[in-house]
Every structure is written in C-alpha cells, then in structure tokens.
C-alpha positions as CSV (number, residue, x, y, z in Angstrom):
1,X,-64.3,50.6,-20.2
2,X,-66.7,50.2,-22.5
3,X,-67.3,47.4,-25.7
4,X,-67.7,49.4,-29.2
5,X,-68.5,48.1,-32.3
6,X,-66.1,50.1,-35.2
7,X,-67.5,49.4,-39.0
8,X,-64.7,50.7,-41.4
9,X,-64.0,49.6,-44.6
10,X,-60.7,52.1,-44.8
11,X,-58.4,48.8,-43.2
12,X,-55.3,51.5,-42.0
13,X,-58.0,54.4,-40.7
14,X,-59.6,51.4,-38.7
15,X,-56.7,50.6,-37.2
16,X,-56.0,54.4,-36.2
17,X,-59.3,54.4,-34.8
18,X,-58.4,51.0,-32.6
19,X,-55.4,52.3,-31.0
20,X,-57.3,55.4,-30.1
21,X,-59.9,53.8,-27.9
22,X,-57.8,50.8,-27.0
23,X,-55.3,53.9,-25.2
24,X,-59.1,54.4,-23.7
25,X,-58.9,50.6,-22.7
26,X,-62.2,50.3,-24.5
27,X,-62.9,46.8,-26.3
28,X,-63.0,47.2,-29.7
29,X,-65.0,44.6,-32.3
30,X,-64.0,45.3,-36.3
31,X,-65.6,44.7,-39.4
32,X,-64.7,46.0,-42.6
33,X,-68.5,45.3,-44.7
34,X,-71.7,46.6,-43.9
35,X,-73.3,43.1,-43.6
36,X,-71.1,41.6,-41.3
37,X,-71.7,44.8,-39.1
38,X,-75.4,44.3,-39.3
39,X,-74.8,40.3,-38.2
40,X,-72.9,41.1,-35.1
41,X,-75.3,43.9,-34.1
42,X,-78.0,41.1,-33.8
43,X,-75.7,38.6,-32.0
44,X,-73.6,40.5,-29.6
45,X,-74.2,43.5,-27.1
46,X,-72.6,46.9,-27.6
47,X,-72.3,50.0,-25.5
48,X,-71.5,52.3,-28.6
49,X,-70.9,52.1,-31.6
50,X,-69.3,53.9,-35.0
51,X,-70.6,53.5,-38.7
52,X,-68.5,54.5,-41.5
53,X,-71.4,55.7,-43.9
54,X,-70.2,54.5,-47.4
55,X,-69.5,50.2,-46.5
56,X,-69.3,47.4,-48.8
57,X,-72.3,44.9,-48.6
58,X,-74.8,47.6,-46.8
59,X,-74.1,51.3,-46.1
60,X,-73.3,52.7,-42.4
61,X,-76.7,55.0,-42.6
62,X,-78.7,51.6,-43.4
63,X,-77.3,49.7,-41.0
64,X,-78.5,52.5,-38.5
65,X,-81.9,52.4,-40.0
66,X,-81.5,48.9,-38.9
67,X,-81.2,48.9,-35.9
68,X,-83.1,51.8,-34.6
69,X,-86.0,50.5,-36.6
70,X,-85.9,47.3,-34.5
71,X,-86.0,49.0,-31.2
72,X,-81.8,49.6,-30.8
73,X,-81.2,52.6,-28.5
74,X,-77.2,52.1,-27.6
75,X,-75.7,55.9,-29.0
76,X,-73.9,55.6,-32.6
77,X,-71.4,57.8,-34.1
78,X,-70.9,58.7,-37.9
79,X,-68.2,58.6,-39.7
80,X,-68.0,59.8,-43.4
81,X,-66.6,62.0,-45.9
82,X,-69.8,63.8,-46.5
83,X,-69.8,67.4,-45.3
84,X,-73.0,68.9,-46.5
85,X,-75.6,69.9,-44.6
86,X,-78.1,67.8,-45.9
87,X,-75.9,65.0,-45.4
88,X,-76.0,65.4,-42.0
89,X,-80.0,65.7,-41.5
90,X,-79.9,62.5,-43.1
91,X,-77.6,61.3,-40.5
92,X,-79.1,62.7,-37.9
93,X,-82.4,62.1,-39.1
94,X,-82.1,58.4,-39.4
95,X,-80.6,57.7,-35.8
96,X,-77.2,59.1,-35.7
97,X,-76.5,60.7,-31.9
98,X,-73.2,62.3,-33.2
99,X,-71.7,62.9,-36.6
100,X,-68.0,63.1,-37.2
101,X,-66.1,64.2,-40.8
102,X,-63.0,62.9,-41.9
103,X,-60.1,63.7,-41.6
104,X,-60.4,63.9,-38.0
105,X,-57.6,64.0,-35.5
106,X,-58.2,60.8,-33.0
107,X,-58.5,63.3,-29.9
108,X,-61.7,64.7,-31.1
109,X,-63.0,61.4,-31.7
110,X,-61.9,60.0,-28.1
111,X,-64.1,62.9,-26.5
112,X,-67.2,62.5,-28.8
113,X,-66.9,58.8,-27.4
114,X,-66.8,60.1,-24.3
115,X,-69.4,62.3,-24.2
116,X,-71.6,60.1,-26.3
117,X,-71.1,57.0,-23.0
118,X,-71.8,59.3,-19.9
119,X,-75.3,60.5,-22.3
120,X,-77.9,58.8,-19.7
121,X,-79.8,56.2,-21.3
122,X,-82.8,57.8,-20.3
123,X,-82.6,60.8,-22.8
124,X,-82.5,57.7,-25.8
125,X,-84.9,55.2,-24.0
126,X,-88.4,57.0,-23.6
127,X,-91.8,55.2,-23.3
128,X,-94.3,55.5,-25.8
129,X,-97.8,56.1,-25.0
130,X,-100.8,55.7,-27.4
131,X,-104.1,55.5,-25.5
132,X,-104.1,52.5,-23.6
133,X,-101.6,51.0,-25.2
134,X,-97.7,51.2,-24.3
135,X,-94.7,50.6,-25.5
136,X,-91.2,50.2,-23.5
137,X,-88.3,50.5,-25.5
138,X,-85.7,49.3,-22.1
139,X,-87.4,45.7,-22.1
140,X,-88.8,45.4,-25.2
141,X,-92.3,45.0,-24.8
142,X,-95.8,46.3,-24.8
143,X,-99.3,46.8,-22.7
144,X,-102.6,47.1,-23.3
145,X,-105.1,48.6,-21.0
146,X,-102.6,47.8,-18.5
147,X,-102.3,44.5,-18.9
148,X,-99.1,42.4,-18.2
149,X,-96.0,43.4,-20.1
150,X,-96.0,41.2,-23.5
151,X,-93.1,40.1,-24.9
152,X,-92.1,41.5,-28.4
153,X,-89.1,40.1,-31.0
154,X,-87.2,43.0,-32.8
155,X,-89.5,43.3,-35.8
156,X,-92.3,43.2,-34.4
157,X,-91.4,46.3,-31.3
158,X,-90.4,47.9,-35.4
159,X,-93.7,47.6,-36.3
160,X,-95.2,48.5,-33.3
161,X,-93.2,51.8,-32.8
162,X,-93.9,52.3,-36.5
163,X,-97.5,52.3,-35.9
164,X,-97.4,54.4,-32.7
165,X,-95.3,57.3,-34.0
166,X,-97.6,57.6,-36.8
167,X,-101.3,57.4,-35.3
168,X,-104.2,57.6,-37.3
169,X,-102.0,57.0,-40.4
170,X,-102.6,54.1,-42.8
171,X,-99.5,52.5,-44.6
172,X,-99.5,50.1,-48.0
173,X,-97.6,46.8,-47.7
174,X,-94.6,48.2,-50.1
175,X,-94.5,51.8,-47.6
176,X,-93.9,49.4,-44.4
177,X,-90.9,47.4,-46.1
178,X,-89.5,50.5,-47.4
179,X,-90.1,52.4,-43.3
180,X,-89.5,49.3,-41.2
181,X,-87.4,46.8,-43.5
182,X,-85.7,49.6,-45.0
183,X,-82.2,47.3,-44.1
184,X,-83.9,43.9,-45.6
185,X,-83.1,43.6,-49.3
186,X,-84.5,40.1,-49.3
187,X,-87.7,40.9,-47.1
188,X,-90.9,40.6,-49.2
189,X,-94.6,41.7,-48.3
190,X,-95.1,38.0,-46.4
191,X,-92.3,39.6,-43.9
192,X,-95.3,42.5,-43.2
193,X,-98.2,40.1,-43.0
194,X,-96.8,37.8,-40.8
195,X,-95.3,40.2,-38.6
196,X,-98.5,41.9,-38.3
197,X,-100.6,38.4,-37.8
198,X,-98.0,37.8,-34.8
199,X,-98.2,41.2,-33.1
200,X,-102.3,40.7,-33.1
201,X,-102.2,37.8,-31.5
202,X,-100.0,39.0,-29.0
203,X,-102.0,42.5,-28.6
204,X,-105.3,41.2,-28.8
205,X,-105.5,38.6,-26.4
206,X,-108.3,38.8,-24.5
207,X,-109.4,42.1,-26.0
208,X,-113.0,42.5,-28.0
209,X,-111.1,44.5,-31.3
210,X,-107.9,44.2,-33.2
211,X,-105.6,46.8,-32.3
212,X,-104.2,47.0,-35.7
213,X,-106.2,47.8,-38.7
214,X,-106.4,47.1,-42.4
215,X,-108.4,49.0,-44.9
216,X,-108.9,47.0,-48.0
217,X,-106.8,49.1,-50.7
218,X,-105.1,51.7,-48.1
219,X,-103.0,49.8,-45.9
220,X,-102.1,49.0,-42.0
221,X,-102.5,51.2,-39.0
222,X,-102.8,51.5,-35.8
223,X,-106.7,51.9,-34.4
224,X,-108.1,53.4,-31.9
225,X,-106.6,52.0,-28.4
C-alpha cells in the first residue's frame, strides 16, 4: 500500500484513476488545481505521485520543477495529452520518472505505478560531491571539509544543488529565480539574496572564505571548495 498524490483537473478521469489504485488498496489524496497540488506537496508525505500536465492555478510540469528543485526525490508520473517527442524531453527533462498519454486504459497505469514503487530509492537519491563540500539529498543537508552534517530548508538544498550541478558557472539574480524559483510567481530577487545570505552563514561557519561567490555584474556561484 502506498499513499499517492493524483493532480487532475479532468473531475470523472480522476475518479477513474481513484478506483484504479484504490482496487490497488493504495491511499489516494485529490486535487483538481495546480496550486493546491503544490500546497499539499509541502505539507504532507507522498510515496508517488501523478501530475496532469495542463492544471488550473500552476501546470503539472511546474509543479514538478517545484519540487525537484527543492530537493523532492519521491518518483512522479505524467499525465497529459501531449504526444510529441519534444513534449516528452520536457517532461522528462524537468523530473518526470515516467510519462503516460491519454487515453490510457487504467491497467497500464496500475503497472507503471507499480514499477515506478519497487524503483529503489537509491537510483533517485545520489550524493553530490563538489570538492570538499557534500550534499545529501536523503537528509537534507550538507558538509564541508567534513564537518558535521548542516541542516538545510528546501530552498536553500535548491540553491545549493543549483550551484553544485553547475560548478564554475556564474548565475544573475533574474537566471536563479527563473532555474530555482521557476514555480514562485510571487518570488522576487530579495527571495535569492536572502537565501544565499542564509546558506553562507550556514556553510561558512568556521571556515576562512565564503563558499559562495558574487562577481559584481555576473552573478552567484559556487567557489572553489
């Protein structure tokens, strides 16, 4: 048994999808708009869960932007109308572990589930590793030159992986709300430059240098660890 979060704005296909997985004796949670989806992603714990793409409020593929962006590693499942190719790289591109095309018949989509829960965790969840600085997506926190694991809210790990998966790169104010608030309408450049103020104070404690940089005129980035 296993609790999934469904995101369908299509009320009847919604509750086709329910009685699928509730034959599964799966919990099911149900929203019908993109925003409430995003809400109960930050309040509640998932094991899977399914994004219709196009949602009222905000779409399926932003509210998986979302959440991988702030660390989220639980496996999501796609479902749209959009068949092409480069719809799909998008998908995939922005987080999506499976991808699933309506009309569908609910069989397939009971063994996607299926396959998607028995994935290990371990294939999703990997460490990152920049120099002598680490990152662990399982608890959420990070380590410097091997010191103690530091404690990390959502946007800042965002931030951090950001910054790790693109070393030696320098980003503008406007490129990191567009990368790492990408699902934030209302966020504003004071969302980056307190973030980053928070995540150096964390990171640099008790270290000589900053471990982020700023170059006046080019942006953020991560400096040598």
């Amino acid at each position: 048994m296993a609790k999934i979060l469904l995101v369908e704005d299509d009320k009847a296909l919604a509750q086709t999808v329910c009685d699928w997985l509730d034959f599964e004796n799966h919990v099911v949670d149900v929203v019908h708009d993109g925003l409430d989806g995003r809400q109960l992603i930050a309040s509640s714990h998932f094991d899977l869960m399914i994004f219709d793409w196009d949602l009222p409020g905000l779409s399926g593929i932003d509210i998986l932007r979302g959440y991988r962006a702030s660390g989220g590693s639980k496996p999501c499942l796609m479902l749209t109308g959009k068949r092409e190719i480069e719809d799909k790289l998008e998908g995939f591109d922005s987080g999506a572990d499976d991808y699933l095309t309506k009309p569908f018949h609910g069989k397939e989509l009971v063994a996607r589930v299926r396959a998607l829960l028995r994935r290990p965790e371990v294939l999703v969840d990997k460490q990152l590793q920049v120099g002598s600085l680490s990152l662990d997506p399982d608890a959420g926190t990070a380590s410097r030159g091997g010191s103690a694991p530091i404690k990390l809210v959502p946007k800042e790990y965002a931030l951090l992986d950001f910054f790790m998966r693109n070393p030696g790169k320098l980003f503008t104010t406007e490129e990191l709300l567009q990368r790492v608030w990408s699902a934030e309408a209302d966020a504003g450049q004071d969302a980056v430059t307190t973030t980053i103020k928070r995540l150096r104070k964390k990171l640099d404690e008790g270290v000589p240098h900053s471990i982020i940089r700023n170059v006046h005129g080019m942006g953020y980035g991560l400096a040598e660890t």
